[in-house]
Structure formats: C-alpha cells, structure tokens
matplotlib code that plots the C-alpha trace (Angstrom):
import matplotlib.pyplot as plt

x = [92.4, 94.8, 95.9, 99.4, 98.3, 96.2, 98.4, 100.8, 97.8, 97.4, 101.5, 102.1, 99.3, 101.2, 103.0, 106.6, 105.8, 104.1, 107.2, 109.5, 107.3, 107.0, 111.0, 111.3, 108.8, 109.5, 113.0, 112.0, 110.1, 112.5, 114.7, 113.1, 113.5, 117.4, 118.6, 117.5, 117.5, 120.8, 123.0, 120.8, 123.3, 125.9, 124.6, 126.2, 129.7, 128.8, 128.3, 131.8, 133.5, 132.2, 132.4, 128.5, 125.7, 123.2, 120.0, 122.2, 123.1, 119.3, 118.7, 120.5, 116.9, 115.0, 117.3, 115.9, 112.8, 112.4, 114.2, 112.1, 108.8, 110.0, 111.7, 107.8, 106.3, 108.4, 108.8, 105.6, 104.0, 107.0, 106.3, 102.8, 104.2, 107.3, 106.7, 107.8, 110.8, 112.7, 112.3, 113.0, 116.2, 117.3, 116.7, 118.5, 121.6, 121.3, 120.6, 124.3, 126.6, 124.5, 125.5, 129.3, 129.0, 127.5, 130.4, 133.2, 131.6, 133.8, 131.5, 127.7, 126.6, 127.9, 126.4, 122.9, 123.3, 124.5, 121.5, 119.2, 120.5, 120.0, 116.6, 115.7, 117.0, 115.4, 111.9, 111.9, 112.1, 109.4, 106.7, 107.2, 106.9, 103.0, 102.4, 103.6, 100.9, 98.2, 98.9, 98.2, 95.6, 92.8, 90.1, 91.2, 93.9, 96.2, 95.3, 96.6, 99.7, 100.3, 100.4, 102.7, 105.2, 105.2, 107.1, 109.5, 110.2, 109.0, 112.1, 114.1, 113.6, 114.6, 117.8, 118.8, 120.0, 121.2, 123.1, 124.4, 125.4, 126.8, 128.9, 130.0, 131.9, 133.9, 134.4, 133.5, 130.3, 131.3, 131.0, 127.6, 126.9, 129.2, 126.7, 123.7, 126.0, 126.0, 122.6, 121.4, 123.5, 122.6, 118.8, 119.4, 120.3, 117.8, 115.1, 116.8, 116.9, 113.8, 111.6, 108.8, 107.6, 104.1, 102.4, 101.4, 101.7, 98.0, 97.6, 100.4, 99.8, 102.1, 104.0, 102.8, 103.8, 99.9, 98.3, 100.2, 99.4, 96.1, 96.1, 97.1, 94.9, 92.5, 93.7, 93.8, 90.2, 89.0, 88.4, 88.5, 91.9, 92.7, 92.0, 93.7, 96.7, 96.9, 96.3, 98.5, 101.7, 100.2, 101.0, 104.6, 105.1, 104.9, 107.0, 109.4, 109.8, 110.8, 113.0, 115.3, 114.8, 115.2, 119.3, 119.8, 117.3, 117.7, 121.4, 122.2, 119.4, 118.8, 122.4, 121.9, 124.8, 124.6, 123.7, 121.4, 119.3, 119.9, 117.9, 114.6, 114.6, 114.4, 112.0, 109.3, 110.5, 109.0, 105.9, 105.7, 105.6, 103.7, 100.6, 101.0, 100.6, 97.6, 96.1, 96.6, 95.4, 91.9, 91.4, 88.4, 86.7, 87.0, 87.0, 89.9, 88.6, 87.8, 91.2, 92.4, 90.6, 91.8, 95.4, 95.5, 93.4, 96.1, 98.9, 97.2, 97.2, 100.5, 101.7, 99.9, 101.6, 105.0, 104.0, 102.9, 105.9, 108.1, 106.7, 106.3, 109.7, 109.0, 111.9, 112.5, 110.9, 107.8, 108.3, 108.9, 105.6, 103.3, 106.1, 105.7, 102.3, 102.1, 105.1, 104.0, 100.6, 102.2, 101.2, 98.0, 97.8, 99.4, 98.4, 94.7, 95.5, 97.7, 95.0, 92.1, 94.1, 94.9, 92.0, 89.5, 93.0, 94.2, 94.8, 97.2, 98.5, 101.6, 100.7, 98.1, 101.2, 103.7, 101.1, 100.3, 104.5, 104.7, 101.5, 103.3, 107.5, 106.8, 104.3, 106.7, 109.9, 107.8, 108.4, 112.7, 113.0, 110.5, 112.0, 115.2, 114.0, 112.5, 116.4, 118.0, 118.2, 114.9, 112.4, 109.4, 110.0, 109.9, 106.8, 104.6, 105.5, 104.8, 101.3, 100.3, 100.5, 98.8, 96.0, 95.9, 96.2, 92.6, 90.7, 91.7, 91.1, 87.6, 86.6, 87.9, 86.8, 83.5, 80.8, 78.0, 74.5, 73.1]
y = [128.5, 131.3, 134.4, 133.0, 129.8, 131.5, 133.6, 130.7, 129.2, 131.8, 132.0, 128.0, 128.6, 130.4, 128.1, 129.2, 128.9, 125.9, 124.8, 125.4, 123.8, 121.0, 120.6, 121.2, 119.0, 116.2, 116.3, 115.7, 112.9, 111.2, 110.8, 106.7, 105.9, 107.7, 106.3, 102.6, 102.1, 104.2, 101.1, 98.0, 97.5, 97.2, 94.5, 91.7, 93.6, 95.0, 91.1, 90.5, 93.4, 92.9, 89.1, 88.9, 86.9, 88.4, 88.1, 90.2, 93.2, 93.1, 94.1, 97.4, 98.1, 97.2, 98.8, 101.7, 101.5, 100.9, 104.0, 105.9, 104.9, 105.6, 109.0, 110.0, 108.8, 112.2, 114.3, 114.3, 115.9, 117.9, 119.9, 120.4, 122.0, 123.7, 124.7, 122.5, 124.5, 123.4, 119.4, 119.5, 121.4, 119.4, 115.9, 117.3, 117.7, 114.3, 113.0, 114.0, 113.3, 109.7, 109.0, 109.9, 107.1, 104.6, 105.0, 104.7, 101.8, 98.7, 96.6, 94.8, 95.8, 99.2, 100.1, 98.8, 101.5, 103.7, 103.2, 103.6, 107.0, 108.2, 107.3, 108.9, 112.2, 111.4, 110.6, 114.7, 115.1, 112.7, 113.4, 117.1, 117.1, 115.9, 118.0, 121.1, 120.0, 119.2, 122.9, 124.4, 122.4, 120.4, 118.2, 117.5, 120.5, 118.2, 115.3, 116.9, 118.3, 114.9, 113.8, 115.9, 115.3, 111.7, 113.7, 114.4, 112.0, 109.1, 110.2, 109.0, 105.0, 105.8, 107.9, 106.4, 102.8, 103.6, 106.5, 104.0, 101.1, 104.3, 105.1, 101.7, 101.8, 104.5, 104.0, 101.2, 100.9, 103.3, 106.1, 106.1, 107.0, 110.2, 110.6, 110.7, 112.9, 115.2, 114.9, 115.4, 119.2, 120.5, 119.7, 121.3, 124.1, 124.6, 124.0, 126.6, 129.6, 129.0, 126.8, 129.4, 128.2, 126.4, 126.7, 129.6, 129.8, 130.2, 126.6, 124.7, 122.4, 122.7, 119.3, 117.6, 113.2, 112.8, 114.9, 113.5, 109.6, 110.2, 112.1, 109.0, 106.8, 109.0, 108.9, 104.8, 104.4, 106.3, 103.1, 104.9, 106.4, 103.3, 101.8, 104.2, 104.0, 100.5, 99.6, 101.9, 100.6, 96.8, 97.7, 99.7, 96.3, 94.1, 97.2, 96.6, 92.8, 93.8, 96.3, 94.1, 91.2, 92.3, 93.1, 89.4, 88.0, 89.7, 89.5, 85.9, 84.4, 85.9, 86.8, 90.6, 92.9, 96.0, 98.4, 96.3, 95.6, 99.3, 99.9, 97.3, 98.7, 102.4, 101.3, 100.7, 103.8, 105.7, 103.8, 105.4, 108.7, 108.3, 106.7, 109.9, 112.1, 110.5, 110.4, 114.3, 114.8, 112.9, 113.7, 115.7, 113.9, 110.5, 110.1, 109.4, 106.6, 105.1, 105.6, 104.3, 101.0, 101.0, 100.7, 98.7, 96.0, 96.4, 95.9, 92.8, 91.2, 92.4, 90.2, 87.4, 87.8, 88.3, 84.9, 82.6, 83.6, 82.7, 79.3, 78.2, 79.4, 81.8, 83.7, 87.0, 88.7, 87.3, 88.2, 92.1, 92.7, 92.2, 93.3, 96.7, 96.6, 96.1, 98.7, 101.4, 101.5, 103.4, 106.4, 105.6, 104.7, 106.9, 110.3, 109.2, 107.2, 110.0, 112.9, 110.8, 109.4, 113.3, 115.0, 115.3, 115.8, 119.4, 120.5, 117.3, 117.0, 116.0, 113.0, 112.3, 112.3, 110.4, 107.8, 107.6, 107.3, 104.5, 102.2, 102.3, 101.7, 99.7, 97.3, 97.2, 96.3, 92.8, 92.1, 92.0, 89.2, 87.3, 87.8, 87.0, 83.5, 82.1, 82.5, 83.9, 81.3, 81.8, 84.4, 82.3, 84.2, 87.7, 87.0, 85.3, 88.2, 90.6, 88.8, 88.1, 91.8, 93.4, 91.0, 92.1, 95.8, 95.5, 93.3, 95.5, 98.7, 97.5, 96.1, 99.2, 102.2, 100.3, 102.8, 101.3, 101.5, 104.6]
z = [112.2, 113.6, 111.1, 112.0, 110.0, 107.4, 106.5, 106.3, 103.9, 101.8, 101.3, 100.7, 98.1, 95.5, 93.3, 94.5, 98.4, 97.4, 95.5, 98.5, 100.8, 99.3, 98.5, 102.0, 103.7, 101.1, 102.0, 105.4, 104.6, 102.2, 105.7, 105.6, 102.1, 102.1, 105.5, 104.1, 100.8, 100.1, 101.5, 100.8, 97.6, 100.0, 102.5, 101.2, 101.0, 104.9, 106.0, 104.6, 105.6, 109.6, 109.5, 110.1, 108.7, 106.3, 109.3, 111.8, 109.0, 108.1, 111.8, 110.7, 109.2, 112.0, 114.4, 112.4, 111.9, 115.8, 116.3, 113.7, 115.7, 119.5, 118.0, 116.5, 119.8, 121.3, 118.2, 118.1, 121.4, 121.7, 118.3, 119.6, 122.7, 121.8, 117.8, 114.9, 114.2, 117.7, 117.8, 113.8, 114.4, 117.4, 115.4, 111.8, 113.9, 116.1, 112.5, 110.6, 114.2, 114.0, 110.1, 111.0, 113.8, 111.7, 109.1, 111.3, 113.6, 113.6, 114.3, 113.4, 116.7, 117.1, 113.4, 114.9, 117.6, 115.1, 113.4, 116.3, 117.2, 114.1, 113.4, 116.8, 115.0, 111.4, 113.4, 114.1, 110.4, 109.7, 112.1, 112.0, 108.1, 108.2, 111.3, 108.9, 106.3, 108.4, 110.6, 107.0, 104.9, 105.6, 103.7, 99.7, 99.7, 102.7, 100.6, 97.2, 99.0, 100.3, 97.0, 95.5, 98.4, 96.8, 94.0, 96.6, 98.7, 96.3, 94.0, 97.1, 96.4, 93.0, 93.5, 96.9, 95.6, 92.5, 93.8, 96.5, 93.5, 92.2, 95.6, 96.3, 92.7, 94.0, 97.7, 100.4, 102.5, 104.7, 101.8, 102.1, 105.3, 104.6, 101.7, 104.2, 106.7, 104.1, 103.1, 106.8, 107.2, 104.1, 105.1, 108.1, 106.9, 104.6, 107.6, 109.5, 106.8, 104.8, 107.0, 109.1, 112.1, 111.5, 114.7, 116.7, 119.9, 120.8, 119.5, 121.4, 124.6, 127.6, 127.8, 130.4, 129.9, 131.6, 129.3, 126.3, 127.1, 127.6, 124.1, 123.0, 124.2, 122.7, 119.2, 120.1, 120.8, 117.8, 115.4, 112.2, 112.9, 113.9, 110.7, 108.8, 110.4, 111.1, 107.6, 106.3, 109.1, 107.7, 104.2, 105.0, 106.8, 103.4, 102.0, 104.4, 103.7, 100.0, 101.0, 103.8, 101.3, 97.8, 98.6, 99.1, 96.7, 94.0, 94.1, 95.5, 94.3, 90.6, 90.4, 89.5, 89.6, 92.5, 89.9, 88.1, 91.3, 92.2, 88.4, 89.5, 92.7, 91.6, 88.8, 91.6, 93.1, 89.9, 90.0, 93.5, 91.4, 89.1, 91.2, 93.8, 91.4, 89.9, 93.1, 93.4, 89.8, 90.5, 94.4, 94.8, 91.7, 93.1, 96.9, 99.1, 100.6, 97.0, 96.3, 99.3, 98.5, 95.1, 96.3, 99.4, 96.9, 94.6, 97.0, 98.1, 94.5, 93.7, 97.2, 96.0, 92.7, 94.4, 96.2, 93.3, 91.2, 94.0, 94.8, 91.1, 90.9, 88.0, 86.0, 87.2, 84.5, 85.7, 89.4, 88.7, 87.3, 90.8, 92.9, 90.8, 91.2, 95.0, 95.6, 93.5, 95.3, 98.2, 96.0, 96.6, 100.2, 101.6, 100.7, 101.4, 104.7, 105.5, 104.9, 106.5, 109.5, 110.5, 109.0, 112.6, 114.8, 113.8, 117.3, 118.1, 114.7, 115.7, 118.2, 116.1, 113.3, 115.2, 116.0, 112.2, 111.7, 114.2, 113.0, 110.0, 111.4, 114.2, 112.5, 109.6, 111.8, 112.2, 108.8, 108.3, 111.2, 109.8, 106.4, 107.6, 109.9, 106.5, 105.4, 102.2, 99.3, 97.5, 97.3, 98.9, 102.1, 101.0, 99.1, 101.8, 103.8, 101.5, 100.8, 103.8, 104.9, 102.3, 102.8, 106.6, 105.6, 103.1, 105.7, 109.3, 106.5, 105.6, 108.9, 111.2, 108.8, 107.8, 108.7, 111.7, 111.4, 112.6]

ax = plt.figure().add_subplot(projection="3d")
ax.plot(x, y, z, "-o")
ax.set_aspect("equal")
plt.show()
C-alpha cells in the first residue's frame, strides 16, 4: 500500500474521519435505493397521469437499473485511470441535470430515457463508493466498513418511500424527482469539499479499452469472484422483483393506502439495518463466508415463504413476515459478498467494483419484466420471482465458491 493510502488509513480510522467517510460513501451508495424506491408510491398515479399501463411505468426501473450497470462498466476503469474524485464528480452532475428531465418529461417514453441518463450518472457514485473502501481497507476492516455503510445507505429504503408517500401528499409525481435533483447537488457538493482523492497516482492504469477488456475477462474467469458476485447480482435480482412489484401489489391487490405501503416497505428497509450492523458487530468472530451462507439461505426461505403465502392466498399479515425475512438479509449478503468479491483485486478495485455493481443491476433488471409478464392482480408473480432467485443465488454461491480438492 502507498503512504498516500496509509495515511488515508490511518485518518478514516479515527472515529470522526470514519464518521464522514462513511456519511459520505453511504450517500453514494444510497444513489439505487433513493432513485427507485423514492417514487414507487407514485406508480400507479404516474400510469394515470401519462395514460400508460402499469408493465410500461415498471420499465422506468429497469430503464435504470440497465443504466446503472453499463454506467459501472465505465465508471469503473475510468476511476482506476483517472482518480476517483474526476468520474464521481462528472456523474454527481450528469445525475441532478438527469432528475430535472425526468420530472418535466411528458411522456412514458421520454421518462424511461430520463431514467437511463441518470443512472449512467448515479453508476459513478455507486461504483466509485466501494472502489473508496476497498483503496483503504482490506480483509475484516473493508468488511466492517461495509457494514456500517448499511447504516447509511440501508436508511435509504426506509426514508425514500415514505418520504415519497409523504411528497405525493403535497405535490404530484413530478415533485419527486425535484426531491432527488436536490438530493443529487447537495451530494455533489459535499463530494467536492470534503471528499480526498483515494488513489495515488503511482497506483492508476493508463486507459487503454484493450487493457481494460482484458481486465475483465480476467476478473470473469476467476470462479470464486464469480460466485460472489453472481450470487450476490441473483439475490438483488429477487430484490428487485419486490421492489417493481410491491407498488402494485400491495396497493391494488391488498388495498393499502400510499403511506401505509410506504410504512411495510420502510419496515424491511430497517431490517436492512439492523442485520448490517450485526454482521459488523460479529465479523472477525464468525467468518464472512459463514455469514454469507447464513443470509443467502435465509433469503431463499424467506422467497419460498413469499411464494406459499401467495399461492394459498394467505392474509397479508401472513405474507410480511418472509418477505421481511428474505429482504432484510441484504445486510448480510452484501457486506460479505461485497468484501470477498473485492478482497484479492486491490489494484483494479474499481473494475473489479463495477463488475461486482453490474452482476448485481443487470441480473436484477431480469426480474421487473418477468414480474410484470405474470401481470398485476395477485402477488403469485412477485413471489415465484422472488423465490426462484434466491434459490439460484444459494446453489451458483455454493457450487462456484466451493473450495476443489487440492
């Protein structure tokens, strides 16, 4: 490690730099949960309002997920070349002129190009907030960071809808993408006063698009990477199919009000919380990859739950309980897939990063159509979805990361 970044170590280790750091870096990677779950209570009201069908307004989410993996897949090698600071800076403001287009776009199909646009500028934000952590920690210190960015950014599914339920009472649709413009200049701000540079120069690559593909296909032939990351994209994938679905099912289906769905969905937001910062209280006594098991096998009960209530057609009380289950282990998974996936890639962290980011967007953009082709009036689709990606997540994790015989 450079005296650039140990000296960076040694600050982010204080508990104020740490504190700022993690404020910082978690706002970055709250840009997902904020850009999506922010206006899910106002999809049916945005179907109305453009004269579209619910499937084409759920395309708005994959519209942006797509946009959040291509925008890593640059992002990404360019942070490694150029610095963090440059890329993040570019996307931040990309991000806020992108929001201001999506809430004065007439139309279904110019808000899905709204939408693409500025996930290519919240992918910067994304990708370059692991490649931060990983240029200053390694081993169970990355993994414990990790985890307390869940404090951050796992807050985000929490606040997002109900502050959205919230904005709709006030103003129309449109209101909240002013919200997020705001949210995206105030961010960049903050990056640009109090956010150092990262990398130092001695440890950047030229960009060269040979040398980045074939960094790449490197990461893509080491299986255990493979598995973490694919795993981790598999389970984001049955997240995703609760997140495009839950506006519709919840509502249409169960009849809940906006701000009552707004309060079950930022309920499984806080068991996000709380199982991150578990993780980063026991990390180092128990393994990562114990704890990685432990909560890709929960997420695949808690989809079979979400799947048996649906088909026995179960009161909603009933159906809350595994969908809690399976959504609040993303505190688990993630920190540990996160800090294994990067942990043998600190001189490509960010490739290595944005490859990580797009396992997990561009496996999960699968989900919302085939969410939406199993149609709207019952939550049998969203749960078969869900379950049947968590399964995939525990059985490529086990078969990929599975040690071979010496």
């Amino acid at each position: 490690m450079s005296t650039a970044a140990v000296t960076a170590t040694a600050k982010i280790g204080r508990t104020p730099g740490t504190l700022r750091y993690a404020l910082i870096l978690g706002g970055l990677s709250a840009f997902a949960p904020l850009s999506i779950d922010m206006y899910l209570p106002a999809l049916p009201r945005m179907a109305d309002d453009l004269h579209s069908s619910a499937p084409t307004l759920q395309l708005t989410l994959t519209a942006f997920i797509v946009g959040l993996a291509l925008g890593q897949l640059v992002a990404g090698p360019l942070s490694d070349s150029f610095g963090r600071r440059r890329p993040l800076l570019t996307g931040l403001a990309l991000y806020a002129v992108a929001s201001i287009l999506c809430a004065v776009s007439p139309t279904a199909e110019l808000l899905i190009a709204g939408r693409v646009v500025q996930a290519l500028g919240a992918a910067a934000g994304i990708v370059i907030a692991r490649a931060c952590v990983r240029d200053l920690f390694s081993g169970t210190a990355m993994t414990r960071f990790f985890s307390m960015l869940m404090l951050v950014s796992g807050l985000a599914p929490i606040l997002a809808p109900v502050a959205g339920g919230q904005v709709l009472r006030l103003v129309p649709w449109r209101g909240v993408f002013v919200v997020l413009t705001v949210f995206g200049v105030l961010l960049l701000t903050v990056a640009a006063l109090a956010l150092p540079e990262t990398l130092p120069p001695e440890r950047r690559h030229p960009a060269h698009l040979g040398s980045t593909l074939r960094g790449y296909a490197g990461l893509l032939r080491d299986r255990t990477f493979l598995g973490y990351s694919l795993s981790a994209g598999l389970m984001f994938a049955g997240l995703f199919a609760y997140i495009s679905a839950s506006s519709f099912v919840l509502q249409d289906v169960y009849g809940l009000s906006p701000q009552a769905y707004s309060l079950i969905f930022g309920a499984n937001g806080l068991g996000i919380v709380i199982a991150g910062q578990v993780n980063g209280r026991i990390v180092g006594r128990v393994r990562e990859r114990t704890l990685l098991t432990v909560g890709l096998t929960s997420s695949a009960a808690g989809g079979i739950g979400v799947l048996v209530a649906a088909l026995a057609d179960l009161p909603l009380g009933v159906l809350v309980v595994p969908l809690l289950v399976m959504v609040s282990s993303i505190g688990l998974v993630m920190p540990n897939a996160s800090s294994l996936a990067l942990s043998e890639h600190p001189h490509n962290a960010g490739a290595a990063s944005a490859l990580l980011g797009v396992m997990q967007f561009v496996v999960g953009a699968l989900a919302t159509p085939l969410v939406g082709i199993g149609g709207d009036v019952s939550a049998v689709p969203m749960g078969a979805v869900m379950a049947a990606f968590a399964v995939a997540a525990l059985l490529v994790f086990t078969v990929l990361t599975r040690r071979r015989p010496a």
